[in-house]
TISE-775396 format. One record per residue: residue in one letter; x, y, z of N, C-alpha, C in turn. Coordinates in nm, 2 decimals, decimal comma. Each point is the difference from the previous one (the first is absolute). Example, Ala and Ser with C-alpha at 12.3 -4.5 7.8 and 13.67 -1.06 7.14 Angstrom:
2
type / n.c1 / n.c2 / n.c3 / ca.c1 / ca.c2 / ca.c3 / c.c1 / c.c2 / c.c3
A / 1,32 / -0,57 / 0,78 / -0,09 / 0,12 / 0,00 / 0,09 / 0,12 / 0,00
S / -0,04 / 0,11 / -0,07 / 0,09 / 0,11 / 0,00 / -0,08 / 0,11 / 0,08
This chain:
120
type / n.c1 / n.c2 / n.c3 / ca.c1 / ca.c2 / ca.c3 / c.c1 / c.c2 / c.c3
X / -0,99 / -10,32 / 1,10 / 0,01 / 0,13 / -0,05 / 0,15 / 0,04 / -0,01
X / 0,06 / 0,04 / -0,12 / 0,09 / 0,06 / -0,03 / 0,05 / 0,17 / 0,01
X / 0,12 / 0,04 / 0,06 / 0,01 / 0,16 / 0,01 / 0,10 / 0,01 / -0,17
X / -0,09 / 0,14 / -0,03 / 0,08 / 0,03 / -0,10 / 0,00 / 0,16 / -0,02
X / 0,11 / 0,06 / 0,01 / 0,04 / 0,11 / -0,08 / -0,06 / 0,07 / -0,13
X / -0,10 / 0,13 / 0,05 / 0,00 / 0,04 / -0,16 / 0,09 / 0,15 / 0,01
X / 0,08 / 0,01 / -0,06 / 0,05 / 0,08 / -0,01 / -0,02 / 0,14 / -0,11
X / 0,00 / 0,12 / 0,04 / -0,05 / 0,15 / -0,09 / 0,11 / 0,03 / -0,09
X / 0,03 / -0,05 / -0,10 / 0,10 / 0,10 / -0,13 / -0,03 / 0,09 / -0,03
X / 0,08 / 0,10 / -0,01 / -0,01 / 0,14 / -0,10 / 0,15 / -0,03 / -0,10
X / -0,03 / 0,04 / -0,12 / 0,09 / 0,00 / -0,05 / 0,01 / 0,16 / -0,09
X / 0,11 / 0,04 / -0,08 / -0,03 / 0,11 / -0,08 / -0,10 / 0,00 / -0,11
X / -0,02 / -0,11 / -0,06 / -0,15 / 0,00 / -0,09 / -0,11 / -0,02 / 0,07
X / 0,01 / -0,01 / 0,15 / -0,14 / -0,02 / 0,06 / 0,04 / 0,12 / 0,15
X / 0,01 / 0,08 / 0,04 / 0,09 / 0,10 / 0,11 / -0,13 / -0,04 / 0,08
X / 0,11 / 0,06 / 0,17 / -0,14 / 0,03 / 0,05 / -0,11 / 0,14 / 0,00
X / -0,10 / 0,01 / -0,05 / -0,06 / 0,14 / -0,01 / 0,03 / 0,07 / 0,05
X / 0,01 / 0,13 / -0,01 / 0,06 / 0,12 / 0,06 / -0,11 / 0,15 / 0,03
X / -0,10 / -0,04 / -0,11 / -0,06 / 0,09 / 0,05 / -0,12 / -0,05 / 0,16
X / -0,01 / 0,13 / 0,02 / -0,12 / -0,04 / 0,15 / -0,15 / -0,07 / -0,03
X / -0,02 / 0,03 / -0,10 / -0,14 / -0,08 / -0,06 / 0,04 / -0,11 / 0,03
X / 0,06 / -0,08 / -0,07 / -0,02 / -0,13 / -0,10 / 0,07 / -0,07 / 0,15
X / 0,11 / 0,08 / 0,07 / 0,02 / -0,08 / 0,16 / -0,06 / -0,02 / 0,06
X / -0,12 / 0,09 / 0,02 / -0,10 / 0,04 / 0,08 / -0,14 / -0,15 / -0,03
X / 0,01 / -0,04 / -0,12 / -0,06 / -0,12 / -0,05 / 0,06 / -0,12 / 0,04
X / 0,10 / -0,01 / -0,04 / 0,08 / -0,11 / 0,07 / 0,01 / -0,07 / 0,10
X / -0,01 / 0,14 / 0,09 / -0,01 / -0,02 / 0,13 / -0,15 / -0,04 / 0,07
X / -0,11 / 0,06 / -0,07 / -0,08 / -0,07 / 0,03 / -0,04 / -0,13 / -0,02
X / 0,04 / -0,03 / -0,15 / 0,00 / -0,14 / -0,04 / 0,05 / -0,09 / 0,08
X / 0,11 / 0,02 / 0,04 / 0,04 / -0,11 / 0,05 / -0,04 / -0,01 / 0,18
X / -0,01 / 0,11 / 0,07 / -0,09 / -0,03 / 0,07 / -0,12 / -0,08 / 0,01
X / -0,12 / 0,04 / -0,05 / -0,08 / -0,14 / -0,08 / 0,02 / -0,13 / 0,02
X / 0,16 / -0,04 / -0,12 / 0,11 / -0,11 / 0,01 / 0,01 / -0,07 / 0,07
X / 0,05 / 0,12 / 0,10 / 0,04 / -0,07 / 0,15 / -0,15 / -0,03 / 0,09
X / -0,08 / 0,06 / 0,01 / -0,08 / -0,01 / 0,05 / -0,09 / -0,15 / -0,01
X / -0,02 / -0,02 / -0,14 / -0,04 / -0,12 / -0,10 / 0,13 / -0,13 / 0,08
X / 0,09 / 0,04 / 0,01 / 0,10 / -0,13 / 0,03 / -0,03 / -0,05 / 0,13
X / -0,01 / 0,12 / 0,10 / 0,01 / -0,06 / 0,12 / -0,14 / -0,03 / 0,06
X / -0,11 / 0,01 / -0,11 / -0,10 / -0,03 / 0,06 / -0,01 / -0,19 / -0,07
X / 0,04 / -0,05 / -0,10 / 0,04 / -0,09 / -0,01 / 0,08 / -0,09 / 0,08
X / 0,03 / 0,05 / 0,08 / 0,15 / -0,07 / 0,08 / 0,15 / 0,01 / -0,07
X / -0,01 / 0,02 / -0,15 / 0,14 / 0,01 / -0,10 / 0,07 / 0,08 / 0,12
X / -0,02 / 0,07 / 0,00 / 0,09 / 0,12 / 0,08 / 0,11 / -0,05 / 0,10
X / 0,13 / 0,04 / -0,04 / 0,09 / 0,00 / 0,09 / 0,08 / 0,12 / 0,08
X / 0,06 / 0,04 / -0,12 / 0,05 / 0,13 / -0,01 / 0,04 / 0,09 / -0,11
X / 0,01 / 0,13 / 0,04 / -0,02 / 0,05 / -0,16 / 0,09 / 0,15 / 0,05
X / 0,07 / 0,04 / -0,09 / 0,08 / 0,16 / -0,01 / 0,01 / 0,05 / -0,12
X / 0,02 / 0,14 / 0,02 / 0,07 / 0,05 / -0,11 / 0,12 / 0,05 / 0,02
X / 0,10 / -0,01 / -0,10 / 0,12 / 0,10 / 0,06 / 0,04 / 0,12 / -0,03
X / 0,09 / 0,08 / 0,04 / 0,08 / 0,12 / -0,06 / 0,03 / 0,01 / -0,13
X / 0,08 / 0,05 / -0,06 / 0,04 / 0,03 / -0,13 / 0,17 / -0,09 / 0,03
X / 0,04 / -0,08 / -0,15 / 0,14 / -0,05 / 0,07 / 0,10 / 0,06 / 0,02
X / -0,02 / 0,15 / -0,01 / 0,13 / 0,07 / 0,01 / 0,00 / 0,02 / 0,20
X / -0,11 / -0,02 / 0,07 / 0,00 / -0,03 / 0,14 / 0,08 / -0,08 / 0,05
X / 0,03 / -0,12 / -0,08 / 0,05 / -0,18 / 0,07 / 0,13 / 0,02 / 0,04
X / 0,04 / -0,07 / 0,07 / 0,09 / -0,02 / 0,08 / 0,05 / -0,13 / -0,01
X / 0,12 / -0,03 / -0,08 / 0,06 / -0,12 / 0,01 / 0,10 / -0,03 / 0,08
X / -0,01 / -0,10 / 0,05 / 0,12 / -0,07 / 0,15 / 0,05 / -0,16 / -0,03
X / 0,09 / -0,01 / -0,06 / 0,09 / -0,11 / 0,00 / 0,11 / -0,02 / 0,08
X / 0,00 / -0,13 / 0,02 / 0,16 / -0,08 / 0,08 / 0,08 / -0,01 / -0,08
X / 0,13 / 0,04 / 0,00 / 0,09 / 0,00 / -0,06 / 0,13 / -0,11 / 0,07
X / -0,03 / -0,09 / 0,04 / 0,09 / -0,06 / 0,09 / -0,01 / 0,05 / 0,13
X / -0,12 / 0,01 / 0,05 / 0,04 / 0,10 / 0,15 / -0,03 / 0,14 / 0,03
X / 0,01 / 0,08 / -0,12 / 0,02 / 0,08 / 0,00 / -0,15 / 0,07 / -0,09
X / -0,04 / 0,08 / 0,09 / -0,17 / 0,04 / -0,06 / 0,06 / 0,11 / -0,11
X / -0,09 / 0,01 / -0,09 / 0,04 / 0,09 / -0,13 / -0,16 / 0,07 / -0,04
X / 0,00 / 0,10 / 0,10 / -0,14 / 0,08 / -0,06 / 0,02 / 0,09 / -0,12
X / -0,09 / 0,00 / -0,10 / -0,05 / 0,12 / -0,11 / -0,08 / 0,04 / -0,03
X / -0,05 / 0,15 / -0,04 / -0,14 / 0,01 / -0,04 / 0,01 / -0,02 / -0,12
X / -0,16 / -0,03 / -0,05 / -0,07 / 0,01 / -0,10 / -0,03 / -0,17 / -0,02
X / -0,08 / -0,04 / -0,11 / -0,07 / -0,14 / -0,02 / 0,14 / -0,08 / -0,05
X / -0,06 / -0,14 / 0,07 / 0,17 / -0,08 / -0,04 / 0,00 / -0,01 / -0,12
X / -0,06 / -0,01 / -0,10 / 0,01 / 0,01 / -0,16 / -0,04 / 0,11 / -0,07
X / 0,06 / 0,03 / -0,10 / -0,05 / 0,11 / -0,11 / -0,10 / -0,08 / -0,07
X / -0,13 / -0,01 / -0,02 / -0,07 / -0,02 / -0,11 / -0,13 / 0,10 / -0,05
X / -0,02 / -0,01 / -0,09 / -0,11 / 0,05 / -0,06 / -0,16 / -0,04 / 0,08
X / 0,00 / -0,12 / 0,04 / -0,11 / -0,06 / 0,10 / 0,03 / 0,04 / 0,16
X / -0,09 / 0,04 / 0,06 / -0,06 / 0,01 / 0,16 / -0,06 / -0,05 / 0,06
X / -0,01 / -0,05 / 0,11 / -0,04 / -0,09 / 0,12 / -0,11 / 0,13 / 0,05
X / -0,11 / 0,04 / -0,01 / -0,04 / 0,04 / 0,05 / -0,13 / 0,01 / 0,13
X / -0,05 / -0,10 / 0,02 / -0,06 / -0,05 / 0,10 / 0,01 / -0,14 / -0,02
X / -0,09 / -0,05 / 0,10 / -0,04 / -0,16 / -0,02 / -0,12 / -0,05 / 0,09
X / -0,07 / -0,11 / -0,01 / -0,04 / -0,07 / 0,09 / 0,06 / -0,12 / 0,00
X / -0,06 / -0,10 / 0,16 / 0,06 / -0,14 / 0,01 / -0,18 / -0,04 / 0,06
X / -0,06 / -0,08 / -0,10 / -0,10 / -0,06 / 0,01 / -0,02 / -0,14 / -0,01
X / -0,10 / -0,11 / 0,13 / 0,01 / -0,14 / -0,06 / -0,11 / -0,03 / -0,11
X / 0,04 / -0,05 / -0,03 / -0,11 / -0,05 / -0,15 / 0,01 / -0,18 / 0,00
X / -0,11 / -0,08 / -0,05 / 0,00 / -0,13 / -0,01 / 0,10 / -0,04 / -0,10
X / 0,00 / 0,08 / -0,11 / 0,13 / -0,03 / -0,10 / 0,00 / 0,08 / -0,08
X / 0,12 / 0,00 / -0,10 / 0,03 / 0,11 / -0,09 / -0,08 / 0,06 / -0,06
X / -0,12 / -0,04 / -0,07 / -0,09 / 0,02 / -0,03 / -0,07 / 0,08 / 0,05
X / -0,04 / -0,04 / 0,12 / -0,07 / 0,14 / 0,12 / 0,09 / 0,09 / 0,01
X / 0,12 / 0,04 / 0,03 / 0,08 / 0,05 / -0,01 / 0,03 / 0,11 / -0,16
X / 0,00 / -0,06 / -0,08 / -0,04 / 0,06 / -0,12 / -0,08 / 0,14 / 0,02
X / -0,15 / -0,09 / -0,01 / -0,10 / 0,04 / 0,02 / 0,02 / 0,15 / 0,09
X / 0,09 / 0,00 / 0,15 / -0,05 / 0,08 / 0,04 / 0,13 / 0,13 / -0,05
X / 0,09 / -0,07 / -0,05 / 0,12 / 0,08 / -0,05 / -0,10 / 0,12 / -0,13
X / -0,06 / -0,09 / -0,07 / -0,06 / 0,09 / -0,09 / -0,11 / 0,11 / 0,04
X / -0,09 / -0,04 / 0,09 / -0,10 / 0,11 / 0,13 / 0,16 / 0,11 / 0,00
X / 0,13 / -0,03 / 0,08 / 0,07 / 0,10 / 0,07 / 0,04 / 0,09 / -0,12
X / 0,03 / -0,07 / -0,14 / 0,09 / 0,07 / -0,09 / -0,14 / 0,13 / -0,05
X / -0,09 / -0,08 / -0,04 / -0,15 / 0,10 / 0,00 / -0,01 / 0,11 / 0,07
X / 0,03 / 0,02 / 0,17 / -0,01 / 0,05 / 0,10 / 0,13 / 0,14 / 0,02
X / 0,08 / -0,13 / -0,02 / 0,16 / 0,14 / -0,01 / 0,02 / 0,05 / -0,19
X / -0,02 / -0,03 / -0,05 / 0,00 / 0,03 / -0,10 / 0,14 / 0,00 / -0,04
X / 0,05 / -0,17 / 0,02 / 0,17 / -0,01 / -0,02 / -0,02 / -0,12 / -0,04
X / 0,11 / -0,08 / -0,04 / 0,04 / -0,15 / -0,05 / 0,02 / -0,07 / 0,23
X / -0,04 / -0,12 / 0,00 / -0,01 / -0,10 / 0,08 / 0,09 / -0,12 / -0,06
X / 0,09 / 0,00 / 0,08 / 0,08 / -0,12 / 0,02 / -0,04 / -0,12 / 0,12
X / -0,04 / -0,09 / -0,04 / -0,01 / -0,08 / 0,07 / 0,12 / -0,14 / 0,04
X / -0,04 / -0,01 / 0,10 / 0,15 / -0,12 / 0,07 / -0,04 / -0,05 / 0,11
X / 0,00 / -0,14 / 0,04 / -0,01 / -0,10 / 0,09 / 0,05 / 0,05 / 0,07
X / 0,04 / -0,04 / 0,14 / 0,08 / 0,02 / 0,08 / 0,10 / -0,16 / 0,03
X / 0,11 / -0,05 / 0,01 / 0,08 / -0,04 / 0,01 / -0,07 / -0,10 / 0,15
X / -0,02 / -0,15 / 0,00 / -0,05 / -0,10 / 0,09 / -0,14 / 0,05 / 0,00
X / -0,06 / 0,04 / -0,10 / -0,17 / 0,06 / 0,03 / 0,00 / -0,09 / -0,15
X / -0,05 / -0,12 / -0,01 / 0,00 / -0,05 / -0,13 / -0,17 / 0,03 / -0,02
X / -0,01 / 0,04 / -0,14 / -0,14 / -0,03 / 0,00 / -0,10 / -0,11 / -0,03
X / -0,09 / -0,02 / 0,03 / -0,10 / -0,09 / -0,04 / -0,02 / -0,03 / -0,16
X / 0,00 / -0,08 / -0,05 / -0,01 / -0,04 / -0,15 / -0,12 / -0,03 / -0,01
C-alpha cells in the first residue's frame, strides 16, 4: 500500500462557497467521505484549512529566521484542505480522489508520496 496526498483546490473560477447553504452541504458531504474512508482502512488523515491570508511564512535566511504574513505565493489557486490516504495504486487512489472532489465540491489533486512507490 502506497500513501498519497489528495489535495482541495479552490481557484477563482471554482471559489470556495460562501454562502451557508451550499457550506452547509459540503460539509456534510464530506463527512460521509470521511466516514466511507475510514471505514475502509484508506484513512489516514484529513483537514481543512483557514483562508491563505491566515498563513504564516518562516524562512532561513542564513541563520537568520525571516517571518511574514500571508500565503508564500500570490496565486489565483488555494490549498484548501486535504487528505493523506493509503490506496493499492494510483488507480484506487483516483478512484477515491473523485468520491472526495464529489463530496467537497472542489478539484482533487492527487500525489504519491516520495519512498511510498506504488504498486503497478
Amino acid at each position: 500500500m502506497a500513501q498519497y496526498l489528495l489535495s482541495v483546490w479552490h481557484s477563482d473560477a471554482h471559489p470556495i462557497p460562501d454562502d451557508p447553504e451550499t457550506m452547509q452541504k459540503a460539509f456534510k458531504q464530506v463527512d460521509v467521505f470521511n466516514a466511507e474512508l475510514q471505514a475502509s482502512g484508506a484513512w489516514v488523515f484529513a483537514g481543512g484549512l483557514h483562508p491563505p491570508a491566515t498563513a504564516t511564512v518562516v524562512r532561513d535566511d542564513g541563520g537568520e529566521t525571516i517571518i511574514t504574513d500571508g500565503p508564500f505565493a500570490e496565486t489565483k489557486e488555494q490549498l484548501g484542505g486535504f487528505w493523506i490516504i493509503e490506496a493499492a495504486d494510483l488507480d484506487a487512489a483516483l478512484a477515491w480522489a473523485s468520491k472526495g472532489s464529489a463530496a467537497c465540491m472542489a478539484s482533487v489533486e492527487v500525489r504519491p508520496f516520495q519512498g511510498d512507490e506504488p504498486e503497478s
